[in-house]
N, C-alpha and C positions, 0 to 999 in steps of 0.2 A: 749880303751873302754870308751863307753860314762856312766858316771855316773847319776842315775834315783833317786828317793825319795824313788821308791817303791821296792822291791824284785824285779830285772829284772827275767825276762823267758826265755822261749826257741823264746815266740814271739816279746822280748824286743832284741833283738840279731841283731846286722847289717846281711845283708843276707851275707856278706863275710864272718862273721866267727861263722856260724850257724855249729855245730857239725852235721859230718857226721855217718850214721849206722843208726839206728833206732830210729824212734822221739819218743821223750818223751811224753808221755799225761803233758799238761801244767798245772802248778797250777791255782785253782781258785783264781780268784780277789776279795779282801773284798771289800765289799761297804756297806758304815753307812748309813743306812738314817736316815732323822732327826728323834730327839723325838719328839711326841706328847701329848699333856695331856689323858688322859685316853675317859675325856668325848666331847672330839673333834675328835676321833676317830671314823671312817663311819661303818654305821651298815651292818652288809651284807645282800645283798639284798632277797627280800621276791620272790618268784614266781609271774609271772604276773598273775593275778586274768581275770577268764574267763569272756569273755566280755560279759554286757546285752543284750538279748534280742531286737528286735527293736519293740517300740510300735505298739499295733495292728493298723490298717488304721481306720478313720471312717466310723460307717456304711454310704452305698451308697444307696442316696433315689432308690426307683424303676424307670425305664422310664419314665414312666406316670405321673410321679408326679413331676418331673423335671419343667416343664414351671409351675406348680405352687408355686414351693418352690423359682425359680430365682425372681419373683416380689419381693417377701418378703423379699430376699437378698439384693437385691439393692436397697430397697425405704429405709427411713430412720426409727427409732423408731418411733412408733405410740406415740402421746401426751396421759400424764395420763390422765386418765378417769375423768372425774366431780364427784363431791361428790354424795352420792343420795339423791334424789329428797325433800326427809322430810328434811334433814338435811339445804340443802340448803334453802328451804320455811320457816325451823323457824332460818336460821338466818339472813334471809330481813326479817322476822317479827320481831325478838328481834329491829332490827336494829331501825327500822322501830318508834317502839315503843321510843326507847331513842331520837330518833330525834322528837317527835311527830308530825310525818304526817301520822300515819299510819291512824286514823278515821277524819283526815281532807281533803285527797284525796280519791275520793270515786275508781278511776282509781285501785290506787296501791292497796288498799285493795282488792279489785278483782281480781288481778294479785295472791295475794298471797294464795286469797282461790283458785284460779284457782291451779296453783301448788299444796297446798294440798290434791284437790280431783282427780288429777292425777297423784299420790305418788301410785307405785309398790305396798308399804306398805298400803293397804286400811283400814286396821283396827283401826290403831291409827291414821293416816292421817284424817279421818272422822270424828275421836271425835273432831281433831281439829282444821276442817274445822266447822264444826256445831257451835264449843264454839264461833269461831270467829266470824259468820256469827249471832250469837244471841248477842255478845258485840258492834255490829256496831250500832252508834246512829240512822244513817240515811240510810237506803236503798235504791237502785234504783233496776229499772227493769232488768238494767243489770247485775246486784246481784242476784236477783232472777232465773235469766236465767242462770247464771252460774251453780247457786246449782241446779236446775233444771237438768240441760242439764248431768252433770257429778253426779248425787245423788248416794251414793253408793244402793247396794242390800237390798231389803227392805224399805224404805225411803215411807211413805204415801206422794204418790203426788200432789196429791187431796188436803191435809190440806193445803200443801205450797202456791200453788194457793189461797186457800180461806186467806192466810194471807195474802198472796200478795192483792188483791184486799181490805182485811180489813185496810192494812197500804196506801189503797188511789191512790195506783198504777193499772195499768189498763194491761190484759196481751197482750202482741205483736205477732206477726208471729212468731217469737223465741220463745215463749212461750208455743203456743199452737204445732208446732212442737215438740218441748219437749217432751211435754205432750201427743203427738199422739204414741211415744214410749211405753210407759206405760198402753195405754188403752189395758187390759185384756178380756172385754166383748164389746157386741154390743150396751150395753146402754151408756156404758162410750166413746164410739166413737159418740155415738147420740148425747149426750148430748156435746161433744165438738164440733160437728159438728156445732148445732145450735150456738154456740157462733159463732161461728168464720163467719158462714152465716148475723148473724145481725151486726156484727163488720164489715161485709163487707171485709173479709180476703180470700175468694175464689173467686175476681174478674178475671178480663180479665189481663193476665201478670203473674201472681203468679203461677209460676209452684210447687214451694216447698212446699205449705201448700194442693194444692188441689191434689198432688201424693202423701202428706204423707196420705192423707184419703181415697186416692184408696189403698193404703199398708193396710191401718189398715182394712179396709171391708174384704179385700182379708184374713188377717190372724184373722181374728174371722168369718169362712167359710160365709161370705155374696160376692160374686162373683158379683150378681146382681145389688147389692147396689151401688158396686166399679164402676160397669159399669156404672150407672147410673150419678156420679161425673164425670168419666171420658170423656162421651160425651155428658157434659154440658162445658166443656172446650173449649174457642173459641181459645185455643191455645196450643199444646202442645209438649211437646220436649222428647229426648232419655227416661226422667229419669221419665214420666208418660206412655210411650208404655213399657218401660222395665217393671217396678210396673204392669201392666196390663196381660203382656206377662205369669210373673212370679205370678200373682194372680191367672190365669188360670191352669197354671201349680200345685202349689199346692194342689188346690183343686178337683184335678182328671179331668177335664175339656180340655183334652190334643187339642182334634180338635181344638177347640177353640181357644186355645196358637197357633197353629200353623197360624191359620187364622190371630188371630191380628199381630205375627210376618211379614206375607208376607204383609198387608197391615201398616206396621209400613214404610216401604220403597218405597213401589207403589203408597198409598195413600198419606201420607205427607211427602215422599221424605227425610226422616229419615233415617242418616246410622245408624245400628243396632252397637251397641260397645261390646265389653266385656260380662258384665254381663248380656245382651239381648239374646247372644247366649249360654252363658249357662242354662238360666233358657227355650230354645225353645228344649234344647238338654236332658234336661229333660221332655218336654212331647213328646219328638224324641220317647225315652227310653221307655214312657207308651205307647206309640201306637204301639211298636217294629216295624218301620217304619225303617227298614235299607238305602230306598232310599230316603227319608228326610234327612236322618242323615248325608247321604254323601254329601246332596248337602249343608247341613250347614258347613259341615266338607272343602267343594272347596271354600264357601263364604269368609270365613275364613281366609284360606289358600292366597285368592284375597286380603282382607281387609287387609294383614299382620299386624291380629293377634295371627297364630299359633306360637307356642311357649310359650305359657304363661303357666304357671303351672296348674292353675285353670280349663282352657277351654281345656290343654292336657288332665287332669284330667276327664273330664266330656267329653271327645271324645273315650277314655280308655275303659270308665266306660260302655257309651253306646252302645259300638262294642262288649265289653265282655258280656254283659246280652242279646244283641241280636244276639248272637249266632255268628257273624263274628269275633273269636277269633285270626283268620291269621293278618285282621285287627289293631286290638286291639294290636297285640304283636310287627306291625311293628311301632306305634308309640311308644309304651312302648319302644322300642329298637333303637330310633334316640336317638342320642346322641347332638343333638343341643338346650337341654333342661333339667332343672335339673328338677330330682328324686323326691319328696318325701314321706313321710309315706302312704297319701294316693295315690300316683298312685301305688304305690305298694301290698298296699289292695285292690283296685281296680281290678287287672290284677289278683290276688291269689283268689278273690270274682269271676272272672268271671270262674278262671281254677274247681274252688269247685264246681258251679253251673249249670255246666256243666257234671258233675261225672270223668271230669281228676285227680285224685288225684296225680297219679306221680308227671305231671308236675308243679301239687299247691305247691307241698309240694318242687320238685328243686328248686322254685323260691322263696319258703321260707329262704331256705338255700342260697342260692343267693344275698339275702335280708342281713338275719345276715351275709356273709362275707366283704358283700359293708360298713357294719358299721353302715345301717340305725337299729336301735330301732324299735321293730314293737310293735303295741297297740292290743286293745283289736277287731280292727274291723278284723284287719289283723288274729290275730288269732282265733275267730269265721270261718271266712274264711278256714282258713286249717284245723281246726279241723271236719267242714263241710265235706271239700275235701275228707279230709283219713274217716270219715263214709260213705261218698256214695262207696269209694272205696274199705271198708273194710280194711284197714290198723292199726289194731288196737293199733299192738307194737309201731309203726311209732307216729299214735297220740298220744298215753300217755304221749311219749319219750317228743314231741312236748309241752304240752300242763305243762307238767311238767318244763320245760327249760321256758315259757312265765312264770308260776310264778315263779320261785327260780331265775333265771339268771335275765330276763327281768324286775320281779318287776313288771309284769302285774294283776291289780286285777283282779280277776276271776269272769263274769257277772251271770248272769242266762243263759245266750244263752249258751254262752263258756262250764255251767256245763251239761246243757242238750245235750250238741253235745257227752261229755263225759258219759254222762248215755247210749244217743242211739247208740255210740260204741261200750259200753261193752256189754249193751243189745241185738244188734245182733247179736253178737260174742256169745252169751251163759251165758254168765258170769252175773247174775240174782243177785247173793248174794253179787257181789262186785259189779254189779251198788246198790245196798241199802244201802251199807258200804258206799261208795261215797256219796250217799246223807244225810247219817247222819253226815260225817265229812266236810259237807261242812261248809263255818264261812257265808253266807248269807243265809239269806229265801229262802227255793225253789219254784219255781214258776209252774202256770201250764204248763210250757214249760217241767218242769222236770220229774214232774210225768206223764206228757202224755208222754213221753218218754219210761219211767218204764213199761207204761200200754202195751204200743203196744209190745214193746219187750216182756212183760208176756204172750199179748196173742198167740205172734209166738211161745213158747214154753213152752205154756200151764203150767203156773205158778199159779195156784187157789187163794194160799195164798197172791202172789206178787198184785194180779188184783184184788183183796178186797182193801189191801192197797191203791192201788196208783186209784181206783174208789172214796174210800171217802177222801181222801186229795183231789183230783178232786174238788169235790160235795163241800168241807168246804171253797175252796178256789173262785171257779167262780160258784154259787150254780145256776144262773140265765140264766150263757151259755146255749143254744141249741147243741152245738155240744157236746160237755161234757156230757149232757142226754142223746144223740142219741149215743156216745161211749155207756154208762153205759147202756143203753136198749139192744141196740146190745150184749153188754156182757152175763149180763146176759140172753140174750135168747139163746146164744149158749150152754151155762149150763142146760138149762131147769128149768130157776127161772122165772117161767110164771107169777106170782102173782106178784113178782117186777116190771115186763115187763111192767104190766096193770097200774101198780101204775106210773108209770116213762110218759108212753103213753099219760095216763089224766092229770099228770100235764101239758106235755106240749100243750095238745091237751085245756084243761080248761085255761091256762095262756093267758098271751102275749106273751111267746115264740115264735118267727118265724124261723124257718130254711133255711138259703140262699144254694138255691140250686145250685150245681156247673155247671161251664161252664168254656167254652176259647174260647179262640179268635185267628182267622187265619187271617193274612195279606195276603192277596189278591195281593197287587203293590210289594210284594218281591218275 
């Protein structure tokens, strides 16, 4: 027998002399394991804790917006912004001042009122451009012409000039440009006229001062005048046929516009630019000359410069009022040209104008999902639309969404589209709720509004009212009379009739009687 340390077993036994018969169940084996200290003992373990969620993905732009969000990805941060404009002007003035060169260079001083009177901020920037402009010991012309050229709103221009002249200074072509801005009346362009004729500033070469006095004739309605400068001119270029084209246009004088148009490029071999063809495409518009308008619309298209916002604009505008809205909507709908406020007004002024109100008001809607903001033209427009089309619920919805959502002020046109809405609809007592709550003056757009809807439904009481707000507001109109005569003689108020008849028959009152006009070349 081999002797063991431990109690041998049945499985400590050589196999020779392992007892035969039936095996034992073997004893178990002790086994120590080591001690431990209590607090080095392993804690048993916790259940594994269910796992988080995976963060959600980030939103994905749309398609469409993909090629413009990659630029912005890859270019680098844009440089912060400059400070603004005041802030920077008074601290090269401070500066300016500690160094003293500010009233020994007459340069940099001009430089810094320059900056202040083209400060965002005009209100304070102005006082203290003025303060500065009165501390300078010594002026020059080109000081004068500064404050001239940039003078905030209000600014008597007339006095600056006569200082200028009293401090010994004499005015320039700059000057009196300036100053052709400003002239309000026909005397105030006379009498700079003659300066500028004895100064000899309208010679042979000076395109800038002898167009700005064909501008100015044209917008204080003297046409004739305009022409009369303008073909005293032994030379002239884009920017005196454009002035000429557009002086004509203005003043209802459409033929005319289109004549000096064709002779701007036949006659002195002038390409027409830009703002040539918009102000021809305006009296396009008053002649409703559709085939004028396309061949300004091919000239164009040749010149390449379609595309520009402005001249899309006024191509829109002209197809929509002259009734080729198929037109109109396939430029609206190229896509090689941006959007904005007004081509949208534009296209929604031509659907209302028309009596399509549906499709004024899709293209409303159309409008607010693209993210443009619409104004007050825009909504004049559809508010138009949905009253010729009788959509009443639709306007309100409408018209209510431009003030509370859009923050549109509400005009007088805008309320009157809202009175003759509800007033064709029946609703008499809430168009006069309406115009009591309104927060502006109402005009005679609103109470003629009032009127005629009273008279479709025979409102005695409404048509007293909205006759004398009539009468207190335009007492002088003719057509106001000629409503109120006609009213009352539907009533059978003969005696008012006679009274209303002689005044206008005893006045100056005249009545333009109606007409229109049929194109013939469409």
């Amino acid at each position: 027998l081999r002797l063991h340390a431990a109690t041998p077993g049945v499985h400590d036994l050589p196999p020779r002399r392992r007892p035969r018969g039936p095996l034992r169940r073997p004893a178990p084996r002790l086994q120590l394991s080591p001690l431990q200290p209590r607090h080095l003992r392993p804690l048993p373990r916790a259940p594994p804790a269910p796992p988080l969620p995976p963060p959600p993905p980030p939103p994905r732009p749309p398609p469409g917006r993909l090629h413009a969000l990659l630029p912005r990805l890859l270019l680098p941060p844009p440089p912060p912004l400059p400070p603004p404009l005041p802030r920077r002007a008074a601290s090269l003035h401070a500066f300016s001042l500690r160094l003293g060169h500010l009233h020994a260079d007459p340069v940099l001083t001009n430089s810094i009122l320059l900056l202040y009177l083209r400060s965002p901020h005009r209100t304070p920037a102005s006082g203290t451009a003025l303060r500065l402009f009165d501390e300078m010991p010594a002026r020059t012309a080109s000081t004068y012409n500064t404050l001239i050229s940039h003078a905030p709103a209000g600014t008597d221009l007339r006095s600056l000039a006569r200082r200028m002249i009293a401090d010994g200074l004499c005015p320039d072509r700059f000057t009196v440009s300036a100053l052709l801005s400003a002239c309000a009346s026909e005397r105030d362009g006379r009498e700079l006229h003659c300066f500028a004729v004895k100064r000899r500033m309208c010679g042979d070469g000076d395109f800038h001062v002898s167009s700005g006095f064909v501008s100015m004739y044209c917008r204080v309605s003297r046409p004739g005048l305009a022409r009369w400068v303008f073909d005293r001119m032994q030379q002239r270029n884009v920017v005196s046929w454009t002035a000429m084209v557009g002086g004509y246009a203005e003043n209802g004088m459409f033929e005319d516009a289109v004549k000096a148009f064709r002779a701007m490029w036949v006659v002195d071999g002038i390409l027409p630019n830009r703002v040539a063809l918009i102000s021809v495409l305006s009296a396009v518009e008053g002649l409703m000359g559709l085939a004028e308008g396309k061949q300004v619309h091919g000239f164009a298209v040749r010149m390449g410069l379609y595309g520009e916002v402005s001249l899309n604009n006024a191509l829109v505008d002209m197809y929509a009022k002259g009734g080729a809205l198929r037109h109109a909507r396939r430029i609206f709908d190229d896509g090689t040209w941006h959007k904005d406020v007004i081509s949208w007004g534009s296209m929604v002024l031509g659907y209302g104008l028309h009596g399509m109100g549906t499709e004024a008001v899709a293209l409303f809607d159309q409008m607010h999902a693209s993210g443009v903001k619409p104004d007050s033209i825009v909504g004049l427009g559809v508010l138009s639309a949905c009253c010729r089309a009788g959509m009443v619920l639709k306007g309100l919805e409408i018209y209510n969404s431009l003030v509370k959502d859009h923050k549109v002020h509400p005009t007088v046109e805008m309320s009157a589209c809202v009175v003759d809405l509800l007033g064709r609809s029946g609703l008499i007592d809430h168009a006069l709720d309406f115009i009591k709550s309104m927060s502006i003056e109402p005009g005679p757009s609103v109470w003629g509004a009032l009127l005629d809807a009273s008279v479709i439904h025979s409102n005695k009481e409404t048509q007293d009212l909205a006759c004398r707000s009539l009468l207190r507001l335009e007492e002088e109109s003719s057509s106001n009379l000629v409503s109120v005569s006609n009213l009352h003689a539907s009533s059978g108020r003969w005696n008012i009739v006679e009274q209303v008849r002689a005044k206008i028959k005893h006045g100056t009152l005249k009545k333009t009687p109606g007409r229109s006009w049929v194109n013939a070349a469409t």
